[in-house]
Structure formats: C-alpha cells, structure tokens
C-alpha positions in Angstrom: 36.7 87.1 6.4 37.5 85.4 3.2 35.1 85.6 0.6 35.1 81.9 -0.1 34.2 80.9 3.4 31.5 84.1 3.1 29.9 82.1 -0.2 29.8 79.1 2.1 28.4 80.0 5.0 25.2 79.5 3.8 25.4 75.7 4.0 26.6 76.3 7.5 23.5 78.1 8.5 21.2 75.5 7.0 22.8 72.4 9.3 22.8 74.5 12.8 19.4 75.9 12.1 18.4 72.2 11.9 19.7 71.7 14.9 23.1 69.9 14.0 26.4 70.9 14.3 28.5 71.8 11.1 32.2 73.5 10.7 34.8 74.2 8.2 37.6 72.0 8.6 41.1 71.1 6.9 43.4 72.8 4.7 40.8 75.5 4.2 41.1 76.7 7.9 44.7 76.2 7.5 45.7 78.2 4.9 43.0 80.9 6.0 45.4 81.0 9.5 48.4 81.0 7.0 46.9 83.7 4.8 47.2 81.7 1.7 45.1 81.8 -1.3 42.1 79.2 -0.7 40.3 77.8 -3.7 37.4 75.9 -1.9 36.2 74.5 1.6 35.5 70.7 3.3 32.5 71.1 5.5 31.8 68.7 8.2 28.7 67.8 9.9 27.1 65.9 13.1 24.4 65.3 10.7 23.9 61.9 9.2 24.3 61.3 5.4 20.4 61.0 4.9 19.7 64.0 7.4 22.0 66.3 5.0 19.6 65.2 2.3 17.1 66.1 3.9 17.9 69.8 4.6 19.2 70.6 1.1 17.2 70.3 -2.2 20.2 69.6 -4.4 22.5 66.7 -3.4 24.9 64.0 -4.9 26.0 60.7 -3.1 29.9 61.4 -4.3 30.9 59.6 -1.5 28.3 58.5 0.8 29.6 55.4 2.1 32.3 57.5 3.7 29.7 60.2 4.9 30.5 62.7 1.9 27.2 64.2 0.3 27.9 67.1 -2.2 24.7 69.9 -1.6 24.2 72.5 -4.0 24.1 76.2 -2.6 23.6 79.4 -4.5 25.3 77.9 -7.6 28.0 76.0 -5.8 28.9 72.6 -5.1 30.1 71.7 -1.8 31.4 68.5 0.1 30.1 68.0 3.2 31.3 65.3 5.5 29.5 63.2 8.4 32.1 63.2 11.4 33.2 59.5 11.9 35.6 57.3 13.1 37.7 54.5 10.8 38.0 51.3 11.7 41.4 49.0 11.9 43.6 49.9 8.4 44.2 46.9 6.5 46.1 48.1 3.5 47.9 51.2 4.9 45.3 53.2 2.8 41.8 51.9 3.2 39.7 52.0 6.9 38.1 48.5 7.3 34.7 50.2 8.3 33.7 53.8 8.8 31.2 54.6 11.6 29.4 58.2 11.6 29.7 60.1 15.2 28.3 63.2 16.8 31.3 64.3 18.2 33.6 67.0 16.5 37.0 65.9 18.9 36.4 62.2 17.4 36.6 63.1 13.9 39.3 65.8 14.2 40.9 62.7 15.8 41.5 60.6 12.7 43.1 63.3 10.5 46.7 63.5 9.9 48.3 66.5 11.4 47.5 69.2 13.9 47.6 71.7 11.3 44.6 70.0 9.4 42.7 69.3 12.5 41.3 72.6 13.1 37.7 73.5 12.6 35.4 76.5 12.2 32.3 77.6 13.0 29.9 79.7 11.8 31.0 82.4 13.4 34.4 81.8 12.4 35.3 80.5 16.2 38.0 78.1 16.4 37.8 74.7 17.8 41.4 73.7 18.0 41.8 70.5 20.5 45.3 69.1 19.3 46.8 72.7 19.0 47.3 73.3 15.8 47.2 77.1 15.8 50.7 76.5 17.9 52.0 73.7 15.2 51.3 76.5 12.9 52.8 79.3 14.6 56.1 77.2 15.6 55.9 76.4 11.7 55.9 72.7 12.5 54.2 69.6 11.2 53.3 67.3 13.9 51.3 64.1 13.7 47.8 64.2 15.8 48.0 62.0 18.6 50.8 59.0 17.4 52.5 59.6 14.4 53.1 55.9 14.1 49.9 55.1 14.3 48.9 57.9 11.6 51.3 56.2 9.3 50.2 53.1 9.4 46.7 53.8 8.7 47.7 55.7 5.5 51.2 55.4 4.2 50.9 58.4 1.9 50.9 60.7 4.7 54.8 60.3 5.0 54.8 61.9 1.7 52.7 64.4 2.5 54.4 65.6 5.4 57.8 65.8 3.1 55.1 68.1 0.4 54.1 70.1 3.2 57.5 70.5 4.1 58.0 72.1 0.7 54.8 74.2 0.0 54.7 75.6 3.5 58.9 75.8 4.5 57.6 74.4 7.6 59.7 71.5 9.4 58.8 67.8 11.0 58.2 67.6 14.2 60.6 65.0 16.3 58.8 62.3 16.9 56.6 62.8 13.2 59.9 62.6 12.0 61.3 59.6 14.0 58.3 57.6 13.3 58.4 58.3 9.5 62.1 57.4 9.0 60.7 54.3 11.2 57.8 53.2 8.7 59.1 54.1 5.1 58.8 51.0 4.3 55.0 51.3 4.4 55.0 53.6 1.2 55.4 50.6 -1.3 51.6 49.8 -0.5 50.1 53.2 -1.8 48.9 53.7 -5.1 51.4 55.0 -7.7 48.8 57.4 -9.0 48.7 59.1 -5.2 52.3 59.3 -5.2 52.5 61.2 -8.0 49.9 63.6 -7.0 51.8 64.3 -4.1 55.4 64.6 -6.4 54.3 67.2 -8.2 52.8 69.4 -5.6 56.5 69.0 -3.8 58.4 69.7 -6.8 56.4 73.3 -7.0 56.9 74.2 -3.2 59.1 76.8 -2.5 61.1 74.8 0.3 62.0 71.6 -2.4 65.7 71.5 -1.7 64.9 70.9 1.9 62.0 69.0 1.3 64.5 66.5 -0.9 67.0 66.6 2.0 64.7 65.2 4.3 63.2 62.8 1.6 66.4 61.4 0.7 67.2 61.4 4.6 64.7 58.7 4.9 65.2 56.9 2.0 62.1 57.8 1.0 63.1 57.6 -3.2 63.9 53.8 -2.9 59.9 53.3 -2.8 59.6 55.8 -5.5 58.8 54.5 -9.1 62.7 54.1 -10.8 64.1 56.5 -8.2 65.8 53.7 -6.2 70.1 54.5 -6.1 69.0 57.9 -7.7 70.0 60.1 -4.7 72.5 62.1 -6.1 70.6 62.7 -9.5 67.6 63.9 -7.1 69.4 66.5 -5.5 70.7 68.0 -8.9 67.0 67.9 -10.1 65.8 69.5 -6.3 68.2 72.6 -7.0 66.9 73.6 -9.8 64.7 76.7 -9.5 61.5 75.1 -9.9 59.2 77.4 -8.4 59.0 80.2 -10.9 57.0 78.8 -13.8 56.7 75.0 -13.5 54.5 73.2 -15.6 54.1 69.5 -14.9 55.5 68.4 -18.5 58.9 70.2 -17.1 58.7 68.6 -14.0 58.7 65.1 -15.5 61.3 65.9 -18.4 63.7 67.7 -15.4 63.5 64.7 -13.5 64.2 61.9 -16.3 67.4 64.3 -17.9 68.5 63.9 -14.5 67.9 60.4 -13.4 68.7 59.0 -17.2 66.7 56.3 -16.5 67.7 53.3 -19.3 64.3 53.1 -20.7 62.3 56.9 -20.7 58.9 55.7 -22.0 58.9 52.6 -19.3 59.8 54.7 -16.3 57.4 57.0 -17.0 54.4 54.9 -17.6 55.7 53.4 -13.8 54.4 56.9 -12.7 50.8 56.1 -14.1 51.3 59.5 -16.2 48.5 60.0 -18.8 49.9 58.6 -22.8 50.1 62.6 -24.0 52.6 63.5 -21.4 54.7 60.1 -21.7 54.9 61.1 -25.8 55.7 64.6 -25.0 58.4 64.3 -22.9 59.6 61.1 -24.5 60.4 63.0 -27.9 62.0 65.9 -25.8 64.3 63.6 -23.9 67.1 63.5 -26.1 66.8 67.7 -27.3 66.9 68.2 -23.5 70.3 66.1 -22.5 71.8 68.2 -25.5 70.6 71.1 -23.5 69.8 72.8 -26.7 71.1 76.6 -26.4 71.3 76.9 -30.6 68.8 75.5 -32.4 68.9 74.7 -36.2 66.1 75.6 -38.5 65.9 71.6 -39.2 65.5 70.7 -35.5 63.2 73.1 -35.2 61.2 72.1 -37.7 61.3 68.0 -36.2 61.1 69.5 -33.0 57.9 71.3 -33.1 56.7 74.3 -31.1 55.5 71.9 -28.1 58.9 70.4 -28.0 61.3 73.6 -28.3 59.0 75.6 -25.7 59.6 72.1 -23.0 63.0 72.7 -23.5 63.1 76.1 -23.1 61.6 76.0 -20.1 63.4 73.7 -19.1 67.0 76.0 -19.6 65.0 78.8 -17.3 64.2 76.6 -14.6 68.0 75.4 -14.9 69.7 78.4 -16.4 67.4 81.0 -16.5 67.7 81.9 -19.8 64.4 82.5 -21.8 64.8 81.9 -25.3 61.2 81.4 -26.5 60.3 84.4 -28.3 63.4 83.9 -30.6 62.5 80.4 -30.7 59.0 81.4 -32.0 60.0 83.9 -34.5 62.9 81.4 -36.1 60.2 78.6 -35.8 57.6 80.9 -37.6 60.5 81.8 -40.3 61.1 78.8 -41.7 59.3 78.1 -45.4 57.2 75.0 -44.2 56.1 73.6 -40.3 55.0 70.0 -42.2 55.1 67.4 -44.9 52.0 68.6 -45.4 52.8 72.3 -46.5 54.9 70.8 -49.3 53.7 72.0 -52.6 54.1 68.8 -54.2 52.8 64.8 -53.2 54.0 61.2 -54.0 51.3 61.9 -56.6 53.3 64.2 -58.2 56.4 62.5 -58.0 54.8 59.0 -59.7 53.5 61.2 -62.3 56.7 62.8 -63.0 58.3 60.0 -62.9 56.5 57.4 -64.2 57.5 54.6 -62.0 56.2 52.2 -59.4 55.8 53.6 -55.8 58.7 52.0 -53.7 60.9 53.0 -50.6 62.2 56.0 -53.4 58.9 57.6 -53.0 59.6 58.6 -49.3 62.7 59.0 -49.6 62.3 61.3 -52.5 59.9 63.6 -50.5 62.1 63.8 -47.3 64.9 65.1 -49.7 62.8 67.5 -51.1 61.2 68.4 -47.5 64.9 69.0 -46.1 65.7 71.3 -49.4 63.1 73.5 -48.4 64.1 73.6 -45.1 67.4 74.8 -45.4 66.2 77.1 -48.1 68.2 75.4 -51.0 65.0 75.4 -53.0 61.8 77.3 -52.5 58.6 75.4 -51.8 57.3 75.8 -55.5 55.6 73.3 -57.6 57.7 73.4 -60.9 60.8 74.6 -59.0 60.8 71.4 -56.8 60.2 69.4 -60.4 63.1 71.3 -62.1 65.5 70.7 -59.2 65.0 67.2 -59.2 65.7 67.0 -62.6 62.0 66.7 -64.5 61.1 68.8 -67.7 58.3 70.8 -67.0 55.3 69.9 -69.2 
C-alpha cells in the first residue's frame, strides 16, 4: 500500500474506533488505481464537524462551514470532510446550502465524475457505487449520475474534464460530452483565477493536443480570457512539446507569441496572473517573436539571465534546441551585467566635466555602458575619462 495512505491511516483509525465511519476519497484513490504518484489524501467522514473536534487534539476550522476540519496527526495536516449534500446552485459555482449526512452513497453523489467518486476504507476496501473502477479501466471520464446537471452546479467541471483529458489520455464519455458541448456557455460565470488553475495543469498533460481538439471542438476558448477567434493560434501553441520541462512562465510566454494578442500586459492581467509573471514575460515578448537563435552580447546584457533562459526554453519546447549553457557562459563573459558595475557615476562625469546635470548626463553614461559592452573600451576609471576626451588630473 502506498506509503502516503500508510502515514494516514492513523486518522482513519481514530473516526471508526469512535464509532463513525471515515474513507479516503477522490483523486487520491484514483491515481492510487492509476498507479500515479500521490502527494496527499481527502479524508471523509460520517462524523460531524464538532464530533471530529472532539476525537483529535489538534484541529483548524479551514473550512467548517462546508464540513472541512483540518486534524493534526503525527506531524501532518490532513483535511477531513463531513459527508453532505449541496443545495440548489445559484452561480454555477456556489451550493446555496450544504447539509451534513451519514451516508457515504449521498456524498459520493455530489462529486463530479465516477473516477473521483470512489472511496476507501481502512482496510483499503473499495466502495465504488457509480463504477468508477470500470470508467477507469475503459479509460473514460464520465459524469456521476447527469452530466448536465453536474455542469450546471459547477461550470468549471467542463474544463476539468478537457484537463483530465490531458493529464490522464483518457476520453469523454458520450453523453459527458454531449452535455458539455450543450452548456459551454456556463463557463463565463467561473472565476478567472479557477480557470487558470485548470490551464496550466492541461498545458502540462501529456494528451494536450487532444485535449485542445476537444476544447476547441466545443468552443470552449471563446469563454477563455482573449482566446475568443484564437483557434488556430491554439492549436500551433497545443503542438508544441510541452510536457518535457514546462515551467508556468513558458506556458504563458508560448501562449501570447502565439495568440499576439494587441496589448501583452492587458491580456495577461485578464488571466489574474500574479504582477512578477506579467513583467517577466512582458519584457520577453518581443525576444521571443524574434525567436532568438543568436544572441548579441548587448541583448544579452538588456536581456538578463531570467529573460534569455524563458526564451530558451521556450526554443526547446518548440525546437528542441537547448542553448542555455552557452547562453550562460557568453552572459558570464561579458565585462559588466549592470549600470551598476560601471567603474565611473554621473558624479564623475559632473566633476569631469564641470557642467550642470541635464539629459547629457544619461545619455553620457549609456554611451559609455554600451562601449564596454562591446568591448571598445575596458571598464576602467581613467580609461573611460581618456576616451571621452578628459585630461586625467
């Protein structure tokens, strides 16, 4: 048994010694069935919110409201969930109420697809009512119970699906299908900032070309922030080989050298992506649509080692040509990496000169910084001052 669920168990014990039911549920149990690599567990419960409290000393109300108290076990933080049921949805996200159950078949009821709506005991039983050991075996993603109705509760599930699609090379279902390309309309009322969760994880699948097929299929990109009329663009970007080495900074500059959108910095604040990325890639943009094979030391130098490396990566997810160590050693060549390594200031230069500070100044100092650059003049103090033409005192 998988060592994760072994450090968990534990918490397992505690609830069914109290007399309450309690099961590993979700992806966990999934990829365990899939033998992928599983990073931590959900853990649900028949036992109230307050009765959890009660049987563990260490516990946080993350998310009591919705039955989630986090208990502390042997060092480790775990979720555990009260089974429930959710009331009518009445923004395609958000259950209007949540009522806690007893019943195991009830709360497996609510979940998305049959895959995720398997559970395990503590004796790593299997309590599979929807089937989702066949779903997983015919490599399919199919909706529990209507796939309409699944939809509708919570919209982002149709994106889902298409990043399951990816990460698992599994296929939709029919009718999971039928009712998505149905309801895609229902995407434009989930949060940008889940959508883009979801983006990324599909990007980084090893099934994205088909997972784009389908997604463009549906028209899924015209709910997509600036994808809209982009389908063409999106399958250039989808057959690219992203699964290699992808970090998320590619991911973003690989999809706006593709798309071209009119305005980078606008389209990518649309995707609620944090200010460091939307500078990064930003100033990569236009070193990127060059597709930069050859660089010179001077773009180097204005480029910066975060810049040249996005690129790079960007021509091996393209190309697959890795040019980063000689990158790094030209980049570690060249005679200065700032203004700052200068061996002269404006202070210098008003001394030298003795005139008022004016546009000159800066000007002055981004000849000089360029001279050293190319190597026309080395980055000494009374070599810089003889160059431009001062007597040395």
């Amino acid at each position: 048994m998988n060592d994760v669920f072994k450090r968990a168990l534990p918490v397992l014990q505690k609830l069914t010694t109290a007399g309450f039911e309690a099961y590993f549920v979700g992806g966990s149990v999934r990829d365990y069935l899939l033998n992928r690599t599983i990073s931590d567990v959900d853990i649900a419960t028949s036992a109230f919110p307050e009765e959890v409290k009660t049987i563990f000393s260490s516990t946080f109300d993350t998310g009591i409201a919705h039955g989630t108290v986090t208990v502390r076990e042997n060092g480790e933080c775990y979720e555990v969930t009260t089974f429930r049921t959710e009331g009518t949805y009445e923004d395609f996200r958000r259950p209007s109420e949540v009522t806690f159950i007893r019943s195991l078949e009830e709360d497996l009821l609510r979940r998305d697809f049959t895959m995720n709506a398997i559970a395990m005991d503590e004796k790593f039983q299997l309590h599979d009512p929807f089937s989702g050991r066949i779903s997983i075996q015919n490599k399919e993603i199919k909706a529990v119970g209507k796939a309409q109705e699944r939809f509708h509760e919570d919209a982002l599930r149709m994106m889902r699906a298409i990043r399951f699609l990816s990460q698992l090379d599994f296929h939709l279902e029919k009718e999971t299908e039928a009712a998505l390309q149905s309801q895609i309309e229902l995407l434009q009322h989930t949060s940008v900032e889940r959508i883009t969760v979801e983006w990324v994880k599909m990007i980084k699948g090893p099934a994205v070309k088909r997972a784009m097929d389908l997604l463009l299929k549906v028209e899924m990109e015209n709910f997509l922030p600036g994808l809209k009329g982009k389908a063409s663009a999106l399958k250039e970007f989808a057959s690219w080989d992203w699964e290699k080495r992808t970090t998320e900074n590619a991911i973003w500059l690989g999809l706006v050298t593709t798309v071209q959108p009119s305005n980078v910095t606008a389209f990518l604040k649309a995707w609620k992506l944090p200010n460091k990325t939307i500078q990064l890639v930003g100033k990569t943009y236009q070193y990127a649509l060059n597709k930069k094979q050859v660089w010179s030391a001077e773009e180097l130098y204005h480029a910066g080692v975060d810049v040249f490396s996005l690129v790079n990566e960007i021509n091996v997810i393209q190309y697959g040509e890795n040019q980063q160590e000689t990158l790094n050693r030209a980049y570690q060549a060249l005679p200065i990496h700032s203004k700052k390594d200068l061996a002269i200031t404006g202070a210098d230069l008003l001394k030298w000169s003795n005139e008022q500070a004016g546009p000159w100044l800066k000007e002055t100092l981004e000849k000089i910084e360029r001279a050293v650059i190319l190597e026309e003049i080395d980055n000494e103090k009374n070599q810089i001052r003889r160059w431009l033409g001062y007597h040395e005192e």
